[in-house]
C-alpha positions in Angstrom: -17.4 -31.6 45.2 -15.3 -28.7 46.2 -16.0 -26.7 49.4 -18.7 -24.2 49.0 -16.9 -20.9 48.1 -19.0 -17.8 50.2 -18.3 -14.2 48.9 -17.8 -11.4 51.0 -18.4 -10.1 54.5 -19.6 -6.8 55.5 -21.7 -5.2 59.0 -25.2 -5.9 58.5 -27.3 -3.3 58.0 -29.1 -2.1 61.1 -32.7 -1.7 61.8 -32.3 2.1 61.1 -30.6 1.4 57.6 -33.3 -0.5 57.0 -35.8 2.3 57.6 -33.6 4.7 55.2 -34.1 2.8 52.6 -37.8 2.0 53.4 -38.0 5.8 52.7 -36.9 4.9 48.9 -38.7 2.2 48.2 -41.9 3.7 49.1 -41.0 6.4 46.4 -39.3 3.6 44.0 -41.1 0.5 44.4 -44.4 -0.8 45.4 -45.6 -1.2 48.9 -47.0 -5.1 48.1 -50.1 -6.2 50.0 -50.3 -8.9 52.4 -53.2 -11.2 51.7 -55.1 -14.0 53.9 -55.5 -17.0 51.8 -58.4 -19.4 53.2 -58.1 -21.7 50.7 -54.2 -22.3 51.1 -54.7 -22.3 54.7 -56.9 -25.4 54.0 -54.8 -27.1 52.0 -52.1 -26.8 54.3 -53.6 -26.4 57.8 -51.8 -23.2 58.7 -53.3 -19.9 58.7 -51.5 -18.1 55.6 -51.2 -14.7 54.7 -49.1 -14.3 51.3 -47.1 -11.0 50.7 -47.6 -10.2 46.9 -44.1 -8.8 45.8 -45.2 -10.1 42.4 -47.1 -7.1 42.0 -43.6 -5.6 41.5 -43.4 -3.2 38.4 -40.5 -6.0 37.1 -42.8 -8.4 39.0 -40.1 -9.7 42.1 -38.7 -8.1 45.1 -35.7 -7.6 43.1 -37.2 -3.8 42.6 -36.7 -3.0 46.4 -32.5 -3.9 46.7 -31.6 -2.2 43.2 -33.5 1.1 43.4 -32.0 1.3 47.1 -28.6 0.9 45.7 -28.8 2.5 42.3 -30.6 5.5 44.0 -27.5 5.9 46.3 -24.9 5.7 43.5 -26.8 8.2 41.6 -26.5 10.8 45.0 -22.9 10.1 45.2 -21.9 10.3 41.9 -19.1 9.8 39.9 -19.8 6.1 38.1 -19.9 6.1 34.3 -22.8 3.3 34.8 -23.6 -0.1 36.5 -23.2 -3.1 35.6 -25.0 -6.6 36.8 -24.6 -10.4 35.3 -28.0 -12.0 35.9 -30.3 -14.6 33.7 -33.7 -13.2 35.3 -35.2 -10.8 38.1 -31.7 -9.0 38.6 -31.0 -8.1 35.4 -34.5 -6.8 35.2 -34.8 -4.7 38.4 -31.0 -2.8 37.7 -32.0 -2.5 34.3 -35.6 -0.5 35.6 -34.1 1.1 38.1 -30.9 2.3 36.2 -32.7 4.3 33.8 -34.8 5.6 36.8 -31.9 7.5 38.7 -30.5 8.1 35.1 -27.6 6.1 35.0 -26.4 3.7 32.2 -27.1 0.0 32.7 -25.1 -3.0 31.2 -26.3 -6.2 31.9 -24.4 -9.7 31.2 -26.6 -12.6 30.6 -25.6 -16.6 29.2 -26.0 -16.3 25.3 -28.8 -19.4 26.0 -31.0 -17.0 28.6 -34.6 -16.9 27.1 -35.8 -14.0 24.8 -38.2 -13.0 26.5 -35.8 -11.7 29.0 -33.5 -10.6 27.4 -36.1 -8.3 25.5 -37.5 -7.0 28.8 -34.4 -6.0 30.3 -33.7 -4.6 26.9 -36.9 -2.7 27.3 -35.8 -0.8 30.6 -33.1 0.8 28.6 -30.8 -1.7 29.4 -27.3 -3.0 26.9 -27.7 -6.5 27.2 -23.9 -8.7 26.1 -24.8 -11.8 25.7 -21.5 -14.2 26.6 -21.1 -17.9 27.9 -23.6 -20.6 28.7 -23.8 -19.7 32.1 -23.8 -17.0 34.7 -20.7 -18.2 35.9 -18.9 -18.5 31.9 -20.6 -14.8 32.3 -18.0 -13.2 35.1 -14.9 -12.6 32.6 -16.6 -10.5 30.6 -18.2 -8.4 33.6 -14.5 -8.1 34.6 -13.3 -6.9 31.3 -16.4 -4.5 30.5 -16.5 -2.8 34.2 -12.2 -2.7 34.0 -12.7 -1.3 30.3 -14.9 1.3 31.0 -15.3 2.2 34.6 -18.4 1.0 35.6 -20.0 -0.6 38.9 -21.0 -3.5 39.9 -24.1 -3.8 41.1 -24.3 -7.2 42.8 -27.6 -9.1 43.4 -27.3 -9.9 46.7 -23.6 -9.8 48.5 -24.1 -5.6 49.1 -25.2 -4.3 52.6 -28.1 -1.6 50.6 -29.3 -4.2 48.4 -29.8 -6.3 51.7 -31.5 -3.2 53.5 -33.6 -2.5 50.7 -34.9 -6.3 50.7 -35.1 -5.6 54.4 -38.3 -3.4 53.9 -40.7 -6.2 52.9 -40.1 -7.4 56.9 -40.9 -3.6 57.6 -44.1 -3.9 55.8 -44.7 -7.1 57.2 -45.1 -6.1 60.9 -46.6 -2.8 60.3 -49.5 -5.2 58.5 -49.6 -7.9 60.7 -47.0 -8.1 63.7 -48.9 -10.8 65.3 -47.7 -13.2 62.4 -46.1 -16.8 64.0 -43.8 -17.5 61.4 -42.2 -16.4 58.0 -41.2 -18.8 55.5 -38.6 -16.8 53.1 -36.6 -18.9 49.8 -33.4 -18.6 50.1 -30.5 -17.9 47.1 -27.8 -15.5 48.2 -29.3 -14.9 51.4 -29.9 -11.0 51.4 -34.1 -11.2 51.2 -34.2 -13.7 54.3 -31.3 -11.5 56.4 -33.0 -8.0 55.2 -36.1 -9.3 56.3 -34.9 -11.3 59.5 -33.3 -8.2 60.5 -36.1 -5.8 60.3 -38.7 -8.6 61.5 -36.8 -9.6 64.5 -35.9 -6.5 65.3 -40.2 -5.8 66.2 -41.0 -9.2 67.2 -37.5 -10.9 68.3 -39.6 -14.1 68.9 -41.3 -14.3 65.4 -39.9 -18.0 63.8 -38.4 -17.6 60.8 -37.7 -20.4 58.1 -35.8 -20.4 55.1 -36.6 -22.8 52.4 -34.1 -23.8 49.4 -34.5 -26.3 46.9 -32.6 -30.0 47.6 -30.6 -29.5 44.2 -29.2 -26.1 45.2 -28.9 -26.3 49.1 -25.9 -23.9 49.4 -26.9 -21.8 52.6 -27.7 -25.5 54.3 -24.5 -26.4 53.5 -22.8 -23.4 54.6 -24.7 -23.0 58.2 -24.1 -26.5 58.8 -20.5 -26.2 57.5 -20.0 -28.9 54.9 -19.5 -28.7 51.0 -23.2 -29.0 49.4 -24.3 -31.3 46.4 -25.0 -29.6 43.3 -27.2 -30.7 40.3 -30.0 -30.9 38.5 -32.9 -28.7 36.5 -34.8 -27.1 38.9 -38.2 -25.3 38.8 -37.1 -22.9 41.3 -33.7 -21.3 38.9 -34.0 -18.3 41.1 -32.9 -19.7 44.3 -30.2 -22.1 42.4 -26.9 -20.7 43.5 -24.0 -21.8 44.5 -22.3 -19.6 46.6 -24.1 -17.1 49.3 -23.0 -14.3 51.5 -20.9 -14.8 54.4 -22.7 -11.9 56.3 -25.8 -14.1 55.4 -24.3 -17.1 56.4 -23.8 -15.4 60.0 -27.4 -14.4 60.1 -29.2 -17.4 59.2 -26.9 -19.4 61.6 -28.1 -17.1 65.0 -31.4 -15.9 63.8 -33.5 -18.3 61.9 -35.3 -21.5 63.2 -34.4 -23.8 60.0 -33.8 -24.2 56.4 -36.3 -26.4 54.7 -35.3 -28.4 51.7 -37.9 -29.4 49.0 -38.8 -30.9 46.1 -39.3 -30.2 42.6 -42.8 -32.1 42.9 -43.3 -30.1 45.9 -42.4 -27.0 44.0 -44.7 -27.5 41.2 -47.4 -28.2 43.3 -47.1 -25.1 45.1 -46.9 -22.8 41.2 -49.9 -24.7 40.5 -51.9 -23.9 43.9 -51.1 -20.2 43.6 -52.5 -20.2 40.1 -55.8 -22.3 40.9 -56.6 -21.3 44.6 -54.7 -17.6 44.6 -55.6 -16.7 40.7 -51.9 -15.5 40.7 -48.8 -15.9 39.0 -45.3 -17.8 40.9 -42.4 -18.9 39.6 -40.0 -21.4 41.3 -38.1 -19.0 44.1 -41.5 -17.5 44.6 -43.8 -20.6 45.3 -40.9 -22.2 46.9 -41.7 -21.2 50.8 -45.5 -22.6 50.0 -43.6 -25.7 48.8 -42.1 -25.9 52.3 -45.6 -26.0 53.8 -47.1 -28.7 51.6 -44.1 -30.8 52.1 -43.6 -30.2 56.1 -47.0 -29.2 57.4 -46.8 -30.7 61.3 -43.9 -27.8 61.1 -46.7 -25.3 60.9 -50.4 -27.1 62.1 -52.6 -23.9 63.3 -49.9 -21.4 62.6 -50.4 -17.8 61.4 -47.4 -18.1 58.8 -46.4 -15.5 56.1 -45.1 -16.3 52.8 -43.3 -14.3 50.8 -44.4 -15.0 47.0 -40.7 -13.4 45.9 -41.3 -13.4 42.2 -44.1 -14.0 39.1 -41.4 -14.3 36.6 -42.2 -18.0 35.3 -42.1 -18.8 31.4 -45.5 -19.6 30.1 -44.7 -22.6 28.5 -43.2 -24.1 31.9 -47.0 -22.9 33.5 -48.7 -24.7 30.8 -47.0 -27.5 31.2 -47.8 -27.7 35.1 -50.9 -27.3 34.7 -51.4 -30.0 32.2 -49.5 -32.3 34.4 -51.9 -31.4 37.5 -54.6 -32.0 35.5 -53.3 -35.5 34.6 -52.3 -36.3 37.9 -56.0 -35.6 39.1 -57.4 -38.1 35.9 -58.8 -35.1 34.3 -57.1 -35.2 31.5 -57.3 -38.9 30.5 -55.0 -40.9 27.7 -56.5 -44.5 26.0 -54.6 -46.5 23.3 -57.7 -48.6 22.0 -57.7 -51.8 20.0 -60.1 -51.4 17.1 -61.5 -53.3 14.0 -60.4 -51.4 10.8 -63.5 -50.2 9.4 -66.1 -47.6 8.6 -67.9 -45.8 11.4 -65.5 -47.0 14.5 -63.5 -43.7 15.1 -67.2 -41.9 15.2 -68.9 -44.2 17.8 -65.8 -43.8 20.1 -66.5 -39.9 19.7 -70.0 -40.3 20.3 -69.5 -42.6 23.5 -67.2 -40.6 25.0 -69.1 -37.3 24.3 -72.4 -38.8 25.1 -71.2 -39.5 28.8 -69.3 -35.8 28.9 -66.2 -36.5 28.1 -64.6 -33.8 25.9 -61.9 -35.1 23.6 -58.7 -33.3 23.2 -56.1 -35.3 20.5 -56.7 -38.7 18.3 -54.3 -40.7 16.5 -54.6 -43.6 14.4 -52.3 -46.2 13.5 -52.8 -49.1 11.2 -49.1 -50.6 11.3 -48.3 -51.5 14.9 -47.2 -54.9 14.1 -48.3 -56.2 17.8 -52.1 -56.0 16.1 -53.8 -58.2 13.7 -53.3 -57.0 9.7 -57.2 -56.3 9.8 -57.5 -53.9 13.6 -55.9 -50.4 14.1 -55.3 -48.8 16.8 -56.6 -45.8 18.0 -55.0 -43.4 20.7 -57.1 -40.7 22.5 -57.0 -38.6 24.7 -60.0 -36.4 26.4 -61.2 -34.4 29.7 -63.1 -35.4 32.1 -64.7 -34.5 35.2 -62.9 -36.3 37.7 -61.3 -40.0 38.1 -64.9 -41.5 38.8 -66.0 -39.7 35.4 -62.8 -40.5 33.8 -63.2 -44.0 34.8 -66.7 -44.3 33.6 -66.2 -43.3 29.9 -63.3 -45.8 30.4 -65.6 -48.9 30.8 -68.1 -47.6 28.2 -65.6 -48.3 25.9 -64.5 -51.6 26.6 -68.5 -52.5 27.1 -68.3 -51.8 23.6 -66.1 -55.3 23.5 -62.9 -52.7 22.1 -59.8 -53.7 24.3 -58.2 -50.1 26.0 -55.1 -49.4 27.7 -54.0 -46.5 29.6 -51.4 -44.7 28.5 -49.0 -42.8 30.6 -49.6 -39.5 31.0 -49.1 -36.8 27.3 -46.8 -34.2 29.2 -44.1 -37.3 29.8 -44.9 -37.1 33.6 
């Protein structure tokens, strides 16, 4: 792999920058709350409050860095309009905060990004160009567009006010609770974890801070620790994916920060599935990514007060169905048989009845009468159903075969 590429340098913004632009975001943005969460605390043996910037009006923290810069471009005029390249919460969060301050937005996104996003940023007021099949395939045309007519580039995380303005969640964060033991922040670009680290540190220098990143995309692990990073791979968490991050980052996160956790995708989609069953809330990858960090390193923070930062709610439905079916399988709750039947009258019923009759609730059936690894006169029969739990599960399993009908299980419907 070549050597990890970081962009520019600039002087950090200072704790009073950071204060200015607290002053906009509390007329711009939303002052999130900071929750205690008992039941993630159990599951993961530190005492966890979770800051909500979910409850964004474009539903991630994006909304604090753009309407901090765009609301400074609007003061000092003279730009025709700004421009962004972004797949998700960037495009979304210029695009808001754009037709805010009155200023035209253009925003490039990968001619594959989903519709749904492309619709919302739309909605803000926003021209979306669609162009390439990925961010990066998406830089010439930013080049040509902002050379072609003027405009600014308004980038999602290499600009000291963008950086101040993610800054004020650590402003909120001590005015709340300054007696927090640690914050666990994800890490893309680096400007949320040095806006926050910053303003945090700057109240409590001897708070712990962690960044967290995903093991596909570990670009500020490899830049800290100075070699060229591995790249690859879907991941849940496409908001922290990057592969290049600030330099002024890199300088913070090197003097200021305890550690950067790496963690799984399993981890990952455990954590989106915790915040939706124990929190009743929405997180996408990025955002459920520092919760990840706890379930997959908890000696790191046994008995801890720890703060996490639950960046963004922008996950695609369809991903959060999926996760949720795959908990359920992984929990036998959701139970699939392939059963060895005779081909007559009556059979499909009394598997129907038996597994209803113990409280089983069948979801999907399918018959097959030409598998050739049966004899001419069986079928066989593949169902899947809820139960209870694995004891339950279990149970129905063996009235079945009591029933002298041979059953297999089969791996789990999602493809897990």
């Amino acid at each position: 792999m070549p050597a990890l590429t970081a962009e520019t340098s600039y002087a950090p913004p200072t704790l009073a920058d950071i204060q200015a632009a607290h002053e906009i975001v509390k007329q711009a943005a939303i002052r999130t709350p900071l929750v205690h969460a008992p039941k993630l605390s159990e599951l993961t043996g530190a005492d966890i409050f979770v800051k909500y910037e979910n409850m964004q009006v474009t539903n991630s923290f994006k909304d604090r860095g753009a309407s901090v810069k765009l609301s400074a471009l609007a003061k000092a005029g003279g730009t025709h309009g700004v421009i962004a390249m972004s797949a998700g919460n960037h495009a979304q969060s210029v695009a808001y905060h754009a037709r805010r301050v009155g200023l035209p937005a253009t925003i490039i996104m990968p001619e594959g990004t989903p519709f749904v996003k492309v619709a919302r940023t739309k909605s803000h007021g926003a021209r979306v160009v669609l162009e390439g099949d990925t961010l990066i395939e998406c830089r010439p045309a930013v080049d040509r567009i902002m050379a072609d007519e003027g405009l600014t580039l308004v980038h999602p995380y290499d600009d000291p006010l963008v950086m101040a303005g993610q800054g004020t969640i650590g402003i909120e964060l001590m005015e709340d609770m300054a007696d927090l033991d640690a914050l666990v922040i994800p890490i893309g670009g680096g400007g949320l974890i040095s806006g926050i680290t910053l303003a945090a540190k700057a109240v409590k220098p001897d708070i712990k801070i962690y960044g967290v990143e995903t093991k596909l995309y570990p670009s500020m692990h490899a830049a800290v620790n100075g070699y060229p990073p591995a790249f690859g791979g879907d991941t849940l968490a496409e908001g922290i994916a990057v592969k290049t991050v600030a330099n002024t980052a890199i300088d913070i996160v090197r003097k200021s920060i305890e550690d950067i956790l790496l963690v799984s995708e399993d981890a990952i989609e455990a954590a989106v599935y915790a915040y939706l069953v124990e929190q009743k809330t929405l997180a996408e990858g990025a955002g459920a990514a520092p919760l990840a960090a706890l379930l997959e390193y908890p000696n790191v923070f046994q008995g801890q007060r720890v703060g996490l930062i639950l960046c963004g709610g922008n996950i695609d439905p369809r991903v959060l169905s999926s996760i949720a079916v795959r908990a359920l399988e992984r929990e036998d709750r959701i139970i699939s048989l392939r059963v060895t039947i005779r081909d007559r009258p009556g059979v499909l019923g009394l598997i129907a009845s038996l597994v209803g009759r113990h409280g089983g609730n069948i979801i999907e059936v399918s018959h097959h009468r030409l598998h050739l690894n049966v004899p001419a006169t069986a079928a066989t029969l593949d169902v899947t159903f809820e139960a209870r739990d694995a004891a339950h599960g279990d149970a129905i399993v063996e009235t079945i075969r009591d029933e002298g009908m041979p059953v297999m299980r089969l791996p789990a419907i999602s493809g897990h």
